[in-house]
N, C-alpha and C positions, 0 to 999 in steps of 0.2 A: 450607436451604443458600443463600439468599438471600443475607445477609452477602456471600458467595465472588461471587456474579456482580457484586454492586455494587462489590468490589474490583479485579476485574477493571476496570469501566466506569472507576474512579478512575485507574489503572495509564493507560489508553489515554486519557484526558483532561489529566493529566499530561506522557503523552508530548506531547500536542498543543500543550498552552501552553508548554511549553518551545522547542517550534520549530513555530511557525504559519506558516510559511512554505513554497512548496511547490519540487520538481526540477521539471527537464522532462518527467521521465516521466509527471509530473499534468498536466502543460499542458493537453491538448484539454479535460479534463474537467471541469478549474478553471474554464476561459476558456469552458466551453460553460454549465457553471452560473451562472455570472457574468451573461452575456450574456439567459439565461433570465429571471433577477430585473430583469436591467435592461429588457431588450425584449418577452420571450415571442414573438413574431411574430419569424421572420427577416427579414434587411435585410442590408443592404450593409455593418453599420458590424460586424458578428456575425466574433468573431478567427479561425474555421476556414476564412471565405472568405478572410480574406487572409494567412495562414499553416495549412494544410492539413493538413499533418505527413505524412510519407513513403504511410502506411495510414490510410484511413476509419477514425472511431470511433462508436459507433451514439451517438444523441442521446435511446434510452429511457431509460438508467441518468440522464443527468444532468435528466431530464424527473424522473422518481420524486424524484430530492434534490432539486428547486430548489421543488420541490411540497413537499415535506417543511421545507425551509428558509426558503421565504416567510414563515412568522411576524419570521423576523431581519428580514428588508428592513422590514417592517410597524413593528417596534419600531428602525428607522433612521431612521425618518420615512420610506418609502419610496425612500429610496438605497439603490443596491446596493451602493454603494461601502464601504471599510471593513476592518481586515481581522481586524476582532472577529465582521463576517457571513463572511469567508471562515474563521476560526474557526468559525462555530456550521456551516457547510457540512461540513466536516472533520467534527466532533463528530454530527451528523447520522448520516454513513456508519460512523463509530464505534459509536457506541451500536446501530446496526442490526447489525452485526455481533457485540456483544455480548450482543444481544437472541435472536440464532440460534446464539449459542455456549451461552445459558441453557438451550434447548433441548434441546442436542446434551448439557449436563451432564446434563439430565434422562435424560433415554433409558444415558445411563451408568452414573447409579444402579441403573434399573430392572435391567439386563443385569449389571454388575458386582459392583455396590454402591457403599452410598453410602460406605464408606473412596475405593473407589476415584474417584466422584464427585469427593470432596474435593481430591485428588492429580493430579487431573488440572484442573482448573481452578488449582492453586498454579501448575504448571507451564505453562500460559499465563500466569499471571503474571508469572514471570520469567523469561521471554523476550524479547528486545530487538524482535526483526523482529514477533513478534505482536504488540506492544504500539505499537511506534511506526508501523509500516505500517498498522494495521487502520483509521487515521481517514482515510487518504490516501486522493486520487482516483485510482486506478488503473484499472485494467479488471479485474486481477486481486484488488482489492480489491470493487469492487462485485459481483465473480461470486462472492467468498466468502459474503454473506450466502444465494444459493438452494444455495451445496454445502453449509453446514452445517447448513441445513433436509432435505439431501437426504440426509445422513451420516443424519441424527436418525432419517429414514424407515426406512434399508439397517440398519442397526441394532437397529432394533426387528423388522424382518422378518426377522433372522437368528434372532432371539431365539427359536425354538422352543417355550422353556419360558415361556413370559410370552404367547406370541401362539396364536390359531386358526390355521387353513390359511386362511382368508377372511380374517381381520385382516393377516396376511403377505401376502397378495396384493394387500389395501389400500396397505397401506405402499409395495410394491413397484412398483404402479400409478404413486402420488402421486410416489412419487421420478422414475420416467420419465418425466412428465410437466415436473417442476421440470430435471430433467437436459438436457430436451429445450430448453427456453426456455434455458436456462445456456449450452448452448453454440451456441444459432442466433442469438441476441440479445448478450448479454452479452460472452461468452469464448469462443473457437472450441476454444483447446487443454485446454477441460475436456472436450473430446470422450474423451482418451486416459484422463481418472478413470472417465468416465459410462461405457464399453464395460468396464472395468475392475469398478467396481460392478453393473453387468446382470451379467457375464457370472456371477460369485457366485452372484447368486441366480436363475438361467436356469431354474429350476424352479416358480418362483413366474410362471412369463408365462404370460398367459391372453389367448382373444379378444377379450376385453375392453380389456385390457392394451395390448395391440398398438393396439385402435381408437381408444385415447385420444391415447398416446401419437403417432402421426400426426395424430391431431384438433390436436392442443396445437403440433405442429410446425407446420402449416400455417400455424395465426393466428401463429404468431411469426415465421415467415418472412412474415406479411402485414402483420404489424405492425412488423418491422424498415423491409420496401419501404417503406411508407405514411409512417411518420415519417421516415425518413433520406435519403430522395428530396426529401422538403419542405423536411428543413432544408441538405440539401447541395446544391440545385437541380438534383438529374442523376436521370434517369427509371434507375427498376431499382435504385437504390441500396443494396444488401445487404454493409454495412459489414465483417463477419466473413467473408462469402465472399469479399472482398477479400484480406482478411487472410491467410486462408488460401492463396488466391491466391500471394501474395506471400510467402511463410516456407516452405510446405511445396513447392507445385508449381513455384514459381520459383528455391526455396533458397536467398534474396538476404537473409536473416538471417545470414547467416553474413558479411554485408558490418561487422557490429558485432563479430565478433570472435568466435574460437573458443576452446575449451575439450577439453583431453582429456575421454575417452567416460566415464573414473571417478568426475570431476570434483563430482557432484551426489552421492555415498557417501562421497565421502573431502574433501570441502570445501563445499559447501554444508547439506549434511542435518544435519552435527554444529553449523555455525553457526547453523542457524535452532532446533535440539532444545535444545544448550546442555544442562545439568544433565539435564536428561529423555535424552540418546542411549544410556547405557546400560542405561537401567530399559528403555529402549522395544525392545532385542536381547532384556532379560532377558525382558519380557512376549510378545515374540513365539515365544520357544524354549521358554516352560513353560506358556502357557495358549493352549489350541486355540481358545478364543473373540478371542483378540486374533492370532492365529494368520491367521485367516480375514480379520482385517482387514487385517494385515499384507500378505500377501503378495501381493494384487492390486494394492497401490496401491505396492510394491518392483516387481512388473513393469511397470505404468505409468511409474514412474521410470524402469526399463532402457529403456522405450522411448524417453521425453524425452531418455537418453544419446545415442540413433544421429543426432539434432542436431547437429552441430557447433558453435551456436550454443548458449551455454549462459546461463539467469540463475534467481537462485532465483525470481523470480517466478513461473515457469512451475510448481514445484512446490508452491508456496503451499499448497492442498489439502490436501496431503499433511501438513501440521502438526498439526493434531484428530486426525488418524485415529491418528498417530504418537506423541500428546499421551496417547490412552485405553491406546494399548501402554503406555506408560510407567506410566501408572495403574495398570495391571492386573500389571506387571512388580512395582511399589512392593508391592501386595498378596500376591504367592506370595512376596516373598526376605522378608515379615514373616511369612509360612508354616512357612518351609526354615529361613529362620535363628536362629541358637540364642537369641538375644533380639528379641521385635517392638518391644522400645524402643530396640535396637542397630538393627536396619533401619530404624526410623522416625528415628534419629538422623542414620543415612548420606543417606536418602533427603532431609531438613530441611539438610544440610549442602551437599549439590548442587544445593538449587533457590537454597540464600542465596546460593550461589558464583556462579550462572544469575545472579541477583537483582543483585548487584552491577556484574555484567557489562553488564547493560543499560541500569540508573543511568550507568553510566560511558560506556557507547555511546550514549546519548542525550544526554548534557554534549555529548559530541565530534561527536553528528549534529547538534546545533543552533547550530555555529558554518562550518554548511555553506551557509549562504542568504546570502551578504556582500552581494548583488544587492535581495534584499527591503530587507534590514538600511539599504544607502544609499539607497535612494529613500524610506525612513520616516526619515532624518536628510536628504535634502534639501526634504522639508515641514517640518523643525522648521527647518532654517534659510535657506529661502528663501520668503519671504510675499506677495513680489508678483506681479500679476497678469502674462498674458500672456507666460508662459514656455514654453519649449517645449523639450523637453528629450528627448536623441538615446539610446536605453539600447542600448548593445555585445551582443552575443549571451551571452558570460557572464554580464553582470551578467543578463540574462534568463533564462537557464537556470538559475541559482541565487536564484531566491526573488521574480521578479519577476509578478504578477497583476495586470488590470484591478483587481482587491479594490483593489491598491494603490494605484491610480492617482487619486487622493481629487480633486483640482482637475478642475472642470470647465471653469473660464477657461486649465486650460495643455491644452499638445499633448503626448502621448507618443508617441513615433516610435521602429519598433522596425527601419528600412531596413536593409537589408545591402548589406555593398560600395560601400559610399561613396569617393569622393574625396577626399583630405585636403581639398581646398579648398571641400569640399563643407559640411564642419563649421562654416562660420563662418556657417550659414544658421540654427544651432542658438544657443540664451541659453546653456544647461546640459549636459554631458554626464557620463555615468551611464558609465564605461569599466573598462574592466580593462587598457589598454594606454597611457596618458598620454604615454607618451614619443613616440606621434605624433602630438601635436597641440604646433603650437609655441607658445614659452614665451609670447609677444606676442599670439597669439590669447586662449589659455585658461589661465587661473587653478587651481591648486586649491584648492577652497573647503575639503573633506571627503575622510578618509582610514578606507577600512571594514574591517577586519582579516577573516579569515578561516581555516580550520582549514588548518594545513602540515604535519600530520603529528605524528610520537609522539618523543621524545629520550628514551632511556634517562637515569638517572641514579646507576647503582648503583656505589656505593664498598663498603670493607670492610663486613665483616659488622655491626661495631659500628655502624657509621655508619648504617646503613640500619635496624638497630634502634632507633635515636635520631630518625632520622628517620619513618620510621612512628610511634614512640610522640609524636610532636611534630605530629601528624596529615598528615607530606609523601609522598608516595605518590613510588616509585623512575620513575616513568613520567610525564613535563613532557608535556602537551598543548601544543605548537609552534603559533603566528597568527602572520601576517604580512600587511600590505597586499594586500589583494586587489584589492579596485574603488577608485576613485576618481571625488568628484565636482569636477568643471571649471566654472567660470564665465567665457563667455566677454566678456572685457574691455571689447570697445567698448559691448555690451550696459548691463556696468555704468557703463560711465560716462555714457552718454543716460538710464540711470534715476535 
């Protein structure tokens, strides 16, 4: 079944070269693996001392990639710079998550089979959030590769008919122990899957069990202090108890914005399932074995609702477990239903629907980085030395990295709250607001488009059959001027 995982690995390699460019929500972790290839040692010049981000993020996950990645810098000639290396970093975290999803197919076969196997890795295929997320530096991306080793465990320890009472307790062990590092290190809110997966199999805990799992918390809780004390320079540094700190006991998540409690069953769950959300009702309503998976990780969601603060990030997790219902659902309606080539038809006709959907969301996510986009057309078209050049918080938050920053003779300066007249201290700027810098200062050189949105286009019936049969899709992907690059005047004319 090899074929299927390497499709997979293609599907999320794909997404990546399409849009190599990162949000802010990868910022610390871009800018900390960056930093890693370029220094290893912290220092003063390292982007989290001088842009911090609201909450700590631990420095082991991007210590693992940059260690994993170093071969790019190696074949750079030893720059970090680049942002074919902040590709292979991406592609890094990619393939590791695809390497623990190979896994998790396995363990599917053995429990379901292997139809079901197959149907459930189609359906991470065509999925937009699995595919374009899985290469991304998130937190909730790098906590994905120990949950779906930790899936792969709970799984097989369910498995009754495949396992001994001592192999289940193995399993059971190994998962506590991965569950335990996942959420003291990694990701704080995979706490609400990992109590959700124990409490399942609350029959498999042995003294043993218990003494590991505390064994394994302690070095992560000593190996969060140890690293992230170093690199943050503050004694005690335990980056996720921060976090938690800060979202759960302070409630100051909700300063990003609320969400009705339904929000994550009626708007999220069918956006990240896509073509799989009703195989994965039907698999959980007719097989007890996907049944059991189901429903732990639907109440771990109810809890994620009493949040006010809603993002699908948080239930990421949730998508494999959600992934094998679907599987398992595809397998009993080619049981019940009167033809298994009619069910296999319906089931192949939701994942190409799924399939399409994420082609087409992936076009429309990679015209989201306007920011990356004009700082790689202000190297093609400004060559000389001794530039220095001011980037607006937009154009940073849409697609801008150290990766990016290739000149070592210019200054990139990312100040806030500047002074109009503070601008003329800058050659270049990198803006998304032009209209306050005046016309006799700055120039613009470069104009970088970016995604505005979807324009209907549907006329009569005929017309939209002509137009589909002419390959034009009734839905205009809308760009317009987003950033803009400035050259300031007196600069050019002393050069």
């Amino acid at each position: 079944m090899w074929p299927l995982d390497y499709a997979l690995a293609a599907a999320v390699t794909l997404s990546a070269l399409c849009a190599p460019y990162t949000k802010v929500e990868e910022s610390f972790f871009m800018q900390a693996v960056h930093d890693l290839l370029k220094w290893g040692t912290v220092n003063s010049s390292f982007d989290h001392l001088s842009f911090p981000g609201v909450v700590p993020r631990s420095f082991v996950g991007p210590l693992i990639i940059s260690t994993l990645a170093y071969p790019a810098k190696l074949a750079g000639g030893g720059q970090a710079e680049g942002i074919w290396i902040q590709l292979a970093v991406r592609l890094v975290v990619g393939w590791l998550v695809v390497w623990a999803h190979s896994k998790l197919r396995s363990a599917v076969g053995e429990v379901f089979g292997d139809t079901a196997a197959r149907w459930f890795v189609v359906f991470s295929i065509c999925q937009f959030h699995y595919t374009f997320w899985t290469s991304r530096l998130l937190g909730n991306t790098l906590a994905m590769v120990p949950m779906l080793l930790a899936q792969t465990l709970w799984l097989r320890s369910m498995s009754y008919a495949n396992n001994s009472r001592d192999e289940q307790r193995q399993c059971y062990r190994q998962m506590a122990s991965i569950l335990a590092f996942t959420c003291i290190v990694l990701r704080f809110d995979t706490a609400v899957f990992a109590v959700a997966m124990l409490a399942v199999g609350i029959a498999s805990v042995s003294r043993r069990t218990i003494t590991t799992t505390l064994c394994i918390s302690m070095l992560s809780i000593l190996t969060t202090l140890a690293v992230d004390s170093y690199f943050w320079r503050q004694r005690w540094m335990w980056p996720e108890l921060r976090v938690f700190q800060f979202n759960t006991v302070e409630g100051r998540s909700s300063e990003w914005g609320v969400s009705p409690p339904h929000y994550y069953f009626t708007y999220f769950l069918p956006r990240l399932l896509l073509g799989a959300f009703p195989f994965a009702c039907i698999g959980a309503l007719t097989d007890m074995r996907a049944a059991r998976l189901a429903v732990p990780y639907i109440a771990a969601i109810a809890i994620f609702s009493a949040n006010p603060h809603k993002e699908w990030r948080f239930i990421f997790p949730a998508v494999p477990v959600l992934n094998i219902c679907a599987a398992a659902g595809m397998v009993q309606l080619r049981r019940i239903a009167p033809s298994s080539r009619l069910a296999t038809l319906v089931g192949a006709s939701f994942a190409a629907a799924s399939l399409v959907i994420a082609v087409l969301t992936t076009f429309v996510s990679s015209l989201n980085y306007p920011g990356g986009q004009a700082l790689a057309m202000l190297h093609n078209v400004e060559g000389a030395p001794g530039v220095k050049v001011h980037i607006d918080s937009f154009a940073a938050m849409t697609g801008i990295t150290r990766f990016g920053q290739l000149r070592e003779d210019w200054v990139y300066d990312k100040t806030e709250n500047l002074q109009p007249s503070q601008f003329t201290n800058y050659t270049h700027l990198i803006t998304s607001q032009p209209e306050l810098h005046n016309s006799s200062d700055f120039s613009v050189i470069g104009t970088q488009l970016g995604y505005a949105g979807l324009r209907t286009n549907i006329g009569p019936p005929k017309q939209v059959a002509r137009d589909l049969l002419a390959g034009q899709l009734p839905v205009v992907v809308r760009q317009e001027p987003l950033v803009w690059i400035m050259r300031n005047n007196k600069w050019q004319q002393n050069a």
